[in-house]
C-alpha positions as CSV (number, residue, x, y, z in Angstrom):
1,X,139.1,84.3,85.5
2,X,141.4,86.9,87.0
3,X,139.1,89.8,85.9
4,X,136.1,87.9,87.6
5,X,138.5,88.4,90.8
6,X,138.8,91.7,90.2
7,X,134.8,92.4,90.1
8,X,134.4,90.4,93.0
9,X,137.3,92.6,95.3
10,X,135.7,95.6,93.9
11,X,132.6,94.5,95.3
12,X,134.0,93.9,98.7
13,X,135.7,97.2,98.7
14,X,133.4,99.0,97.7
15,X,131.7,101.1,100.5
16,X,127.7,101.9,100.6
17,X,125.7,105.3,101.3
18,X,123.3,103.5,103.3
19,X,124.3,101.7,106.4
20,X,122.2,99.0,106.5
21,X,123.2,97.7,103.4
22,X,125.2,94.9,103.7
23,X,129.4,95.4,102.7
24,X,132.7,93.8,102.7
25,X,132.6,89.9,103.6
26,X,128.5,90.0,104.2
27,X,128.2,91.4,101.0
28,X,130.4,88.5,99.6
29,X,128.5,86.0,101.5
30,X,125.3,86.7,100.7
31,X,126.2,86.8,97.0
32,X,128.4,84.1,96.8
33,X,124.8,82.1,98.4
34,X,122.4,83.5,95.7
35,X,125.0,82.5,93.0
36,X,124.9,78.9,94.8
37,X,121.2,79.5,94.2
38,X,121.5,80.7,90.4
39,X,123.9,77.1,89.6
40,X,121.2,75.1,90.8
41,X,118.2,77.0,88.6
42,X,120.9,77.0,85.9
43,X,121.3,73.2,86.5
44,X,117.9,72.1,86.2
45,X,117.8,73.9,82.2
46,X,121.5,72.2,81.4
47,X,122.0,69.0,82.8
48,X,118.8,67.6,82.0
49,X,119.9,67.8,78.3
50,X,123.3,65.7,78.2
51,X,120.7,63.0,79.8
52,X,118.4,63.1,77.3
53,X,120.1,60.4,75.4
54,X,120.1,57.8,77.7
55,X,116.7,58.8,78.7
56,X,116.0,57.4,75.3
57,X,117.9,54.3,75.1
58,X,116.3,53.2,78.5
59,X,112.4,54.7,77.6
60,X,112.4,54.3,73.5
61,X,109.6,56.8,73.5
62,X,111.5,59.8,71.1
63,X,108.0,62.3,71.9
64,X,107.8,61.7,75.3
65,X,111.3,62.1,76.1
66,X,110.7,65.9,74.7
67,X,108.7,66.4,77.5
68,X,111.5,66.4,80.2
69,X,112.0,69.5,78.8
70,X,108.6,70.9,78.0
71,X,107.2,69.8,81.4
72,X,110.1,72.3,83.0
73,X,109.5,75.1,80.4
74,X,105.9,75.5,80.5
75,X,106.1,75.8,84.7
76,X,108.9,78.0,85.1
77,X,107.7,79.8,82.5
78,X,104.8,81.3,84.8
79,X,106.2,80.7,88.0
80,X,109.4,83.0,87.3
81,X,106.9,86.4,87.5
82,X,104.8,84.6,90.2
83,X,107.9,83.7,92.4
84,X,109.1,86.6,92.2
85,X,106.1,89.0,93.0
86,X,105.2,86.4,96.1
87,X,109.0,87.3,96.8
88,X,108.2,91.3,96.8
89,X,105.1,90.6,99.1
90,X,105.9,88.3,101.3
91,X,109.9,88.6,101.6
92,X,111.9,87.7,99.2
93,X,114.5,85.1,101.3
94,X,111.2,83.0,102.4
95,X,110.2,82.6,98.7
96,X,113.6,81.7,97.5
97,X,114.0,78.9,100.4
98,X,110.9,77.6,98.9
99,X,111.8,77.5,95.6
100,X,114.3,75.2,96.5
101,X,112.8,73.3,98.3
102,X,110.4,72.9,95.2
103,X,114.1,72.4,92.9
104,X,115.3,69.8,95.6
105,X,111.6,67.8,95.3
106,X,111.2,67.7,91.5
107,X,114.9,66.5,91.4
108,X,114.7,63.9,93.9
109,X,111.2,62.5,92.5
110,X,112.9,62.7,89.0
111,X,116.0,60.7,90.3
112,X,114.1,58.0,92.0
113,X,111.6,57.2,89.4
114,X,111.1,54.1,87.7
115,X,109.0,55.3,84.8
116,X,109.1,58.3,82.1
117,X,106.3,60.0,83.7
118,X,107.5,60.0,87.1
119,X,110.5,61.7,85.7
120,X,108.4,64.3,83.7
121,X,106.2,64.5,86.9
122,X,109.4,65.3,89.0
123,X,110.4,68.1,86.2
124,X,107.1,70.0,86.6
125,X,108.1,70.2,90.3
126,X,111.8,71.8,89.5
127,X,109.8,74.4,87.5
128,X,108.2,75.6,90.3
129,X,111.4,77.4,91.0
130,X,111.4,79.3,88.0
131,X,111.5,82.7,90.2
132,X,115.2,82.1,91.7
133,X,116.7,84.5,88.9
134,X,113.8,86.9,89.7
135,X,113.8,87.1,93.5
136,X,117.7,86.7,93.4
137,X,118.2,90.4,91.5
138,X,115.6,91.4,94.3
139,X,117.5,90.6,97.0
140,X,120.6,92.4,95.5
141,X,118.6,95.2,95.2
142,X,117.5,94.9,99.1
143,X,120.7,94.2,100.1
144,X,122.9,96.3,98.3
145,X,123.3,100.0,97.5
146,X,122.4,101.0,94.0
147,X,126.0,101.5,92.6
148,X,126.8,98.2,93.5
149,X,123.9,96.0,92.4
150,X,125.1,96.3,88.3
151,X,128.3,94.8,89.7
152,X,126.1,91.9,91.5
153,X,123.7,91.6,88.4
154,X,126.9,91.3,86.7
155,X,128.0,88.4,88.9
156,X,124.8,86.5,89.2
157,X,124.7,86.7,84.8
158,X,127.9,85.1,84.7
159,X,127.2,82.3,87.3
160,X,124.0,81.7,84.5
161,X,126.7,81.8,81.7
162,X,128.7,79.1,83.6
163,X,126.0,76.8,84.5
164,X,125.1,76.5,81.0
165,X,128.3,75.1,80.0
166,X,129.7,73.5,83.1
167,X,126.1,71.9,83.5
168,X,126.6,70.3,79.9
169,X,130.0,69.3,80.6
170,X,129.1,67.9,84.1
171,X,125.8,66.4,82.9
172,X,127.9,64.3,80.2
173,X,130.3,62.8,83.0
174,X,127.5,62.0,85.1
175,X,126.0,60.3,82.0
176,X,129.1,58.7,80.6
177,X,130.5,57.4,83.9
178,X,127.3,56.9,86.1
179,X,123.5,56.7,85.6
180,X,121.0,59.4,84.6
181,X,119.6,59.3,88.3
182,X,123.3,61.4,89.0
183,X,122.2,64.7,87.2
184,X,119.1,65.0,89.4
185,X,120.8,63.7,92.3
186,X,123.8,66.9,91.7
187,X,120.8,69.4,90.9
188,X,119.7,68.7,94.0
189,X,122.6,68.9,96.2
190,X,123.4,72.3,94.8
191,X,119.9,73.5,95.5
192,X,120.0,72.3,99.0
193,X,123.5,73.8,100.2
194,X,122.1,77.0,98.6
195,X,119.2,76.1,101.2
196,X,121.7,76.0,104.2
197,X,123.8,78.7,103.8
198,X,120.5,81.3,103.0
199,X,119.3,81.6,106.8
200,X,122.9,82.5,107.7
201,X,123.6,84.7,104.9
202,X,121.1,86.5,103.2
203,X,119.0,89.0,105.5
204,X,115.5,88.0,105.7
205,X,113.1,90.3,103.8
206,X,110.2,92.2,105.7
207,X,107.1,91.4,104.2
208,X,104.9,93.8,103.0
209,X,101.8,93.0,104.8
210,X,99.6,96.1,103.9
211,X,99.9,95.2,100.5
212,X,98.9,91.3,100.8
213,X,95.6,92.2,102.7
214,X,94.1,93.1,99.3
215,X,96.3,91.8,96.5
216,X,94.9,90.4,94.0
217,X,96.1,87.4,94.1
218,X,93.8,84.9,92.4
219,X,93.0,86.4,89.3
220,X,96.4,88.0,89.0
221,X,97.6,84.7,88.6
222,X,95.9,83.7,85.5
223,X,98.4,84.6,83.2
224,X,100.4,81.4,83.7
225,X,97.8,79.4,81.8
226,X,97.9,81.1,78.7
227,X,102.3,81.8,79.0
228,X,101.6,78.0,78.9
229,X,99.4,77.4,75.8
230,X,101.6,79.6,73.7
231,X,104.9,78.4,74.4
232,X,102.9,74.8,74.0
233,X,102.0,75.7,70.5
234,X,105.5,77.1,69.8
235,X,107.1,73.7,70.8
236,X,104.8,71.7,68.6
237,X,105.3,73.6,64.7
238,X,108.0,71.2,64.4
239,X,105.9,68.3,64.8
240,X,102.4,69.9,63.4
241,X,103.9,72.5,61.2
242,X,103.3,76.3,61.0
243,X,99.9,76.2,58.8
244,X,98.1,73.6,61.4
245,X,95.4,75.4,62.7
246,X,95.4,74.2,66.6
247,X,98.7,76.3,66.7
248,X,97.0,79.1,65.9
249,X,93.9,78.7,67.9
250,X,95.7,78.1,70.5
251,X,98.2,81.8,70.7
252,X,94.9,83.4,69.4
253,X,93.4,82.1,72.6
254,X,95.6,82.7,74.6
255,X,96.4,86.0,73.3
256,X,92.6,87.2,73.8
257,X,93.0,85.9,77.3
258,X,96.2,87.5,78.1
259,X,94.4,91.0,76.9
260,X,91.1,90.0,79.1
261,X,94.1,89.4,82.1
262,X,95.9,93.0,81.2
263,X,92.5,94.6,81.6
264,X,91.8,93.3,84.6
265,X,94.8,93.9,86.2
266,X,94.9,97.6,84.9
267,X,91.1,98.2,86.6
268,X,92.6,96.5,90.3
269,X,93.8,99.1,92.6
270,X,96.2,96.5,93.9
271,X,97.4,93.9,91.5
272,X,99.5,91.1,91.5
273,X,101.1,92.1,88.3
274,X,101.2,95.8,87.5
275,X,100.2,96.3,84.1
276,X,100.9,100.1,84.5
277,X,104.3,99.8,85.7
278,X,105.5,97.6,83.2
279,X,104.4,100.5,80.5
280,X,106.5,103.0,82.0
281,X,109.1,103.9,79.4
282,X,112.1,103.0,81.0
283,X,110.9,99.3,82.2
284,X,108.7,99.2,78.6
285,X,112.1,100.1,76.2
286,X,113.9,97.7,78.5
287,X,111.9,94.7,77.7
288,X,111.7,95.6,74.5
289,X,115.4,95.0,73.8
290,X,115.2,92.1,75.9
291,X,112.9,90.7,73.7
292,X,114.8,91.5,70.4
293,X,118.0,89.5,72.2
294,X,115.7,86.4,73.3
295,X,114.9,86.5,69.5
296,X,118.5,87.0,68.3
297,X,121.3,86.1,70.8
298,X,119.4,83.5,72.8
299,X,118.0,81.9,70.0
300,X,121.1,81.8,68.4
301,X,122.4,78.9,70.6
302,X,120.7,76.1,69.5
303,X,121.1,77.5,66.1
304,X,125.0,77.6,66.0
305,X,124.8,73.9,66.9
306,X,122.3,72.5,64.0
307,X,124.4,74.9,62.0
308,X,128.2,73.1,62.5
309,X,126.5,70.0,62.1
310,X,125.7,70.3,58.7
311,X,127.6,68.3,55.9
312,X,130.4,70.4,54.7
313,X,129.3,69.8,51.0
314,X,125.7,72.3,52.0
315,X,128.3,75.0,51.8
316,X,127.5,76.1,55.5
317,X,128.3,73.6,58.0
318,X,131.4,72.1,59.3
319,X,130.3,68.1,59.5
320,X,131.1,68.0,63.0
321,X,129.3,65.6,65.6
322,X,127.0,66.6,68.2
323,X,130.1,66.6,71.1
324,X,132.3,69.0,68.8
325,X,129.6,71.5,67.7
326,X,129.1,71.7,72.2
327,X,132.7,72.1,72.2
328,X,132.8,74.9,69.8
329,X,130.1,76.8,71.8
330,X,132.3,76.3,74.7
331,X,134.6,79.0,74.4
332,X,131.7,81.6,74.1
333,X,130.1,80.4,77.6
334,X,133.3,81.0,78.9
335,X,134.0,84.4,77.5
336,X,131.0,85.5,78.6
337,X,131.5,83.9,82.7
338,X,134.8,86.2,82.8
339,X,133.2,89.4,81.0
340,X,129.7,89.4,82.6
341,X,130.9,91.0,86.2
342,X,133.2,93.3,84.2
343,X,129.8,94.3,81.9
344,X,128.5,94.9,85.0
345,X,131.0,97.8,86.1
346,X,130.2,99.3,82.5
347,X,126.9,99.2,83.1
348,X,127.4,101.4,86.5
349,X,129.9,103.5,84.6
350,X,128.3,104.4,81.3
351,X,124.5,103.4,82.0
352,X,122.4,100.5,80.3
353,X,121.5,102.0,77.0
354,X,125.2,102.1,75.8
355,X,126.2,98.8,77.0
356,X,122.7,97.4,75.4
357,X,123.4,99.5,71.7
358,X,127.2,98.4,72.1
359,X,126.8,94.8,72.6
360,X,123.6,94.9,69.5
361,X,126.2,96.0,67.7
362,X,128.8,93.1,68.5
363,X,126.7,90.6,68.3
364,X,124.6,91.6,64.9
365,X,128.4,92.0,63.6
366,X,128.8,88.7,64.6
367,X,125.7,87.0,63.2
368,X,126.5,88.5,59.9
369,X,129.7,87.2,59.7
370,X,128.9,83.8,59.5
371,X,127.4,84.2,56.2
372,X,130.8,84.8,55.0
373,X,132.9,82.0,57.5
374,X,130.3,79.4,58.2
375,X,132.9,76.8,57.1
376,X,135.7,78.0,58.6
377,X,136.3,76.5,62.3
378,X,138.7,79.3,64.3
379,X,136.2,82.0,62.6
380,X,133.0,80.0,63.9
381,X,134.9,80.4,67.2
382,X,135.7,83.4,67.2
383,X,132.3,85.0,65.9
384,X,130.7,82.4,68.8
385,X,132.7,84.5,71.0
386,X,131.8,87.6,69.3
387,X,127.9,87.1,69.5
388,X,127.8,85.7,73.2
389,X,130.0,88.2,74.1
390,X,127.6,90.9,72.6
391,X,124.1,89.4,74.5
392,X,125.9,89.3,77.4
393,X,126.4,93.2,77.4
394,X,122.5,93.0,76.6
395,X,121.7,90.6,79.1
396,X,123.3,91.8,82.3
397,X,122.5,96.2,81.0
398,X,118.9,95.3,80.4
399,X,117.7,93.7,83.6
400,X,119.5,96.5,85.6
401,X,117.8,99.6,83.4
402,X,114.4,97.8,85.1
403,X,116.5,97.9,88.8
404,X,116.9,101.2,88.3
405,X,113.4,102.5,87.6
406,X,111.3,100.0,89.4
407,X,110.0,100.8,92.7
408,X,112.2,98.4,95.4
409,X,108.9,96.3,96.3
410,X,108.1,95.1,92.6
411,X,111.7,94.7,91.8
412,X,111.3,90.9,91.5
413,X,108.0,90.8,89.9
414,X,109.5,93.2,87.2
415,X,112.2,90.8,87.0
416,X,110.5,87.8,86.8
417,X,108.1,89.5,84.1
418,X,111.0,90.0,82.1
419,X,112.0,86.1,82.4
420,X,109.0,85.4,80.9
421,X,109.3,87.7,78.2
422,X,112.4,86.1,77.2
423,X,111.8,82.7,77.5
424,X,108.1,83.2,75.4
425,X,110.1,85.3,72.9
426,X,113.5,82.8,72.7
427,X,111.0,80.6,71.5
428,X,109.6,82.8,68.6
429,X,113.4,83.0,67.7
430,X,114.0,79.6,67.6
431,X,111.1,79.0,65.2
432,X,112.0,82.0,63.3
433,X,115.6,80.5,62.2
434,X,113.8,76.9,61.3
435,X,110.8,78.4,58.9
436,X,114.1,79.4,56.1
437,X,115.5,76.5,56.6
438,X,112.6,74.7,55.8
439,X,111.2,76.2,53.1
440,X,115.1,76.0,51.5
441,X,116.1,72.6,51.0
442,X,118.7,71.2,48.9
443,X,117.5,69.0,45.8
444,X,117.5,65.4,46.8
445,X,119.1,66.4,50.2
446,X,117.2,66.4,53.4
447,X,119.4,69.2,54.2
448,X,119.1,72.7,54.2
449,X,120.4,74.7,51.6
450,X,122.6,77.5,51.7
451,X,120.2,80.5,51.3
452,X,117.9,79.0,54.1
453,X,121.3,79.6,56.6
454,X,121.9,83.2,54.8
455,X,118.2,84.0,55.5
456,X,118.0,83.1,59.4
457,X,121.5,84.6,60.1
458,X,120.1,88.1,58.8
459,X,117.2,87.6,60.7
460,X,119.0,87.3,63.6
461,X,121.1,90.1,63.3
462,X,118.6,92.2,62.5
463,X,116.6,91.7,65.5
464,X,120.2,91.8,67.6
465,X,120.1,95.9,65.3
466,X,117.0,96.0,66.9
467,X,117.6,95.8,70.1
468,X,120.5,97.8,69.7
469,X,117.7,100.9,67.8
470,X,115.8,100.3,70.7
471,X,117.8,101.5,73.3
472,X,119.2,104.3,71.3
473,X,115.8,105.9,70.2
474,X,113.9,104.9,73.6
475,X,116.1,105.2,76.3
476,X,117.4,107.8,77.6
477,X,120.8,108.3,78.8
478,X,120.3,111.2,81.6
479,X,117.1,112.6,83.2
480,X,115.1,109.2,83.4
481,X,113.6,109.5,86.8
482,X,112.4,106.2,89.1
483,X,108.4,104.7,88.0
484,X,105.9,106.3,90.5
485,X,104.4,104.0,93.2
486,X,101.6,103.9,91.4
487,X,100.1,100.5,93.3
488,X,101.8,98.6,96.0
């Protein structure tokens, strides 16, 4: 923890070229609010999942129980791009107040409810604060002068990194020692503090009124359905399988309607989403890798669990019980708190696209070795260190490549577009790793065999390489220049 110390004094120290930007202790303040803000969105993904079991005993209904989760996903899903570009338009600090205020509703309704559906109902609600993340990084990017915000974005990454775990860990207590109702009861709280403190530490963000008066705000907004029905589909190959046609259909569909929505939103002279700005090299080569790490490191998470669980007699896994295989990830959450602020620093010292073909690097590295030390438990450590250590790099470089070139009033909605992108895409990776494992079973055993592992380890570190290509052949390390205002 001593180097997140560090970051955090050489934030306050640090001096800015523009002096309305906020320094010294209101530059702590407001950050140490929007990371306040980032817990509770982090929360709402975690906690909800050490619950889950419980959930069960009390409900019996196995399917319905998976919707806890789905009902959050396929909201915050849309409403992270949404958020944020209402955030850009009509001030950033407003929006975020009302996200959690939506966090705060969905988790009291969840908390209070007698019934499953009340409790997926209340879940729905949480999603609508999806665009936290999103209008978060925006704010920073108000409130800060450029050569700090990598430092901030830095910060903020590690505050997700340590909500992930801590929620886990914190959501089991809650569990073990109390009653379901608790999680939602502590997602809340964290949400509303978040709530008090914004008014008195984060500067309130001028709208931009000439560009509301002819947004387009209806249609712009169609996207969300179809975000919706593909990650839908995605969630239900296990149950349906990969050859059942209503998947299928259904991304077909919605993919024909997303390229009806581009089109739209390319022939609007002010939209809600700019199409055109998210081509710009820069912001395109940036989401690009971001979608290569959703599909490799991201992914990877739930993998590395189903992975240690296996029977040690598969020749891959370590027999371990669901508690241990959380344990073992552990150590990689926490590696990733400390180094995220100090990625950060690289990221303002040597630019984005080293920092994203660096930590490629690591992590693929990573990913391969567990074809060779699956079994082993300090070298499943150790190369769980190794790959969240590596998407970190990626995580916290890529988002601030997109800081850098976006113009300051679509900084959110660039943002949140890139939320999306990575939860639509961490998807696809998750059901990329399963289709070798199905397909490569051992005889007799319902368990995968050995090549199924081999298979969806490569496949992971090659789309970590990927990302890695990417931002060597794509982005360029001097000379980029900032996207034109091409629409409000």
């Amino acid at each position: 923890m001593a180097r997140t110390s560090e970051a955090v004094q050489a934030l306050e120290n640090s001096g800015s070229d523009n002096p309305k930007m906020l320094r010294g202790k209101a530059a702590l303040m407001m950050l140490a609010t929007l990371v306040i803000a980032e817990l509770a969105a982090t929360f709402e993904t975690s906690m909800i999942i050490a619950g889950m079991k419980q959930l069960l005993v009390q409900f019996e209904r196995p399917v319905a129980i998976g919707w806890l989760l789905t009902s959050y996903l396929l909201v915050a899903s849309g409403s992270a791009a949404l958020g944020g570009r209402m955030g850009d338009l009509f001030g950033r600090r407003t929006v975020l107040m009302i996200s959690l205020g939506f966090a705060i509703t969905g988790s009291l309704i969840s908390a209070v409810s007698h019934s499953l559906e009340g409790i997926i109902a209340g879940r729905a609600i949480q999603g609508l604060s999806g665009g936290i993340l999103p209008l978060c990084v925006g704010l920073l990017r108000e409130n800060l002068s450029m050569r700090r915000v990598p430092l901030g974005v830095g910060i903020i990454s590690s505050t997700a990194a340590a909500g992930a775990g801590g929620g886990l860990v914190l959501g089991g207590l809650l569990v073990d020692y109390g009653h379901w109702s608790l999680i939602f009861y502590c997602s809340a709280l964290t949400a509303a503090i978040a709530m008090v403190l914004m008014p008195f530490t984060v500067p309130k963000s001028k709208p931009q009124i000439s560009f509301t008066r002819n947004a387009d705000l209806i249609a712009g907004a169609l996207f969300m359905p179809p975000i919706a029905i593909i990650l839908l589909a995605l969630s239900n190959i296990s149950n349906l399988g990969w050859l059942d046609g209503r998947i299928w259909t259904g991304i077909a569909v919605a993919a024909a309607a997303l390229v009806l929505w581009a089109r739209h939103e390319l022939s609007h002279p002010n939209p809600l989403i700019d199409v055109r700005l998210l081509a710009y090299r820069p912001i395109l080569s940036a989401n690009i890798c971001m979608i290569f790490l959703a599909m490799s490191g991201m992914a990877f998470a739930q993998f590395l669990i189903l992975m240690v669980q296996q029977p040690v007699a598969s020749g891959v896994g370590l027999g371990v019980t669901a508690t241990v295989a959380g344990l073992i990830k552990l150590p990689g959450n926490i590696v990733s708190t400390i180094t995220a602020p100090v990625d950060g620093q690289l990221v303002a010292h040597f630019g984005g696209r080293a920092i994203i073909v660096a930590g490629g690097l690591i992590a693929g590295l990573g990913l391969l070795g567990f074809i060779f030390f699956s079994q082993h438990i300090v070298a499943v450590i150790c190369l769980s260190v190794l790959v969240t250590g590596g998407s970190t790099m990626m995580l916290v470089a890529a988002p601030n490549i997109i800081i850098q070139h976006a113009p300051e009033h679509r900084t959110s909605e660039a943002i949140g577009v890139m939320t999306v992108l990575r939860s639509v895409f961490m998807a696809i990776g998750v059901q990329m790793t399963m289709v070798p494992l199905a397909f490569h079973t051992r005889p007799g055993s319902p368990y995968p065999a050995h090549q199924g592992f081999i298979i969806s380890l490569t496949l992971l570190a090659l789309m970590s390489a990927m990302a890695a290509v990417t931002a060597l052949i794509f982005l360029r390390p001097k000379g980029m220049k900032p996207a034109p205002p091409i629409t409000a």
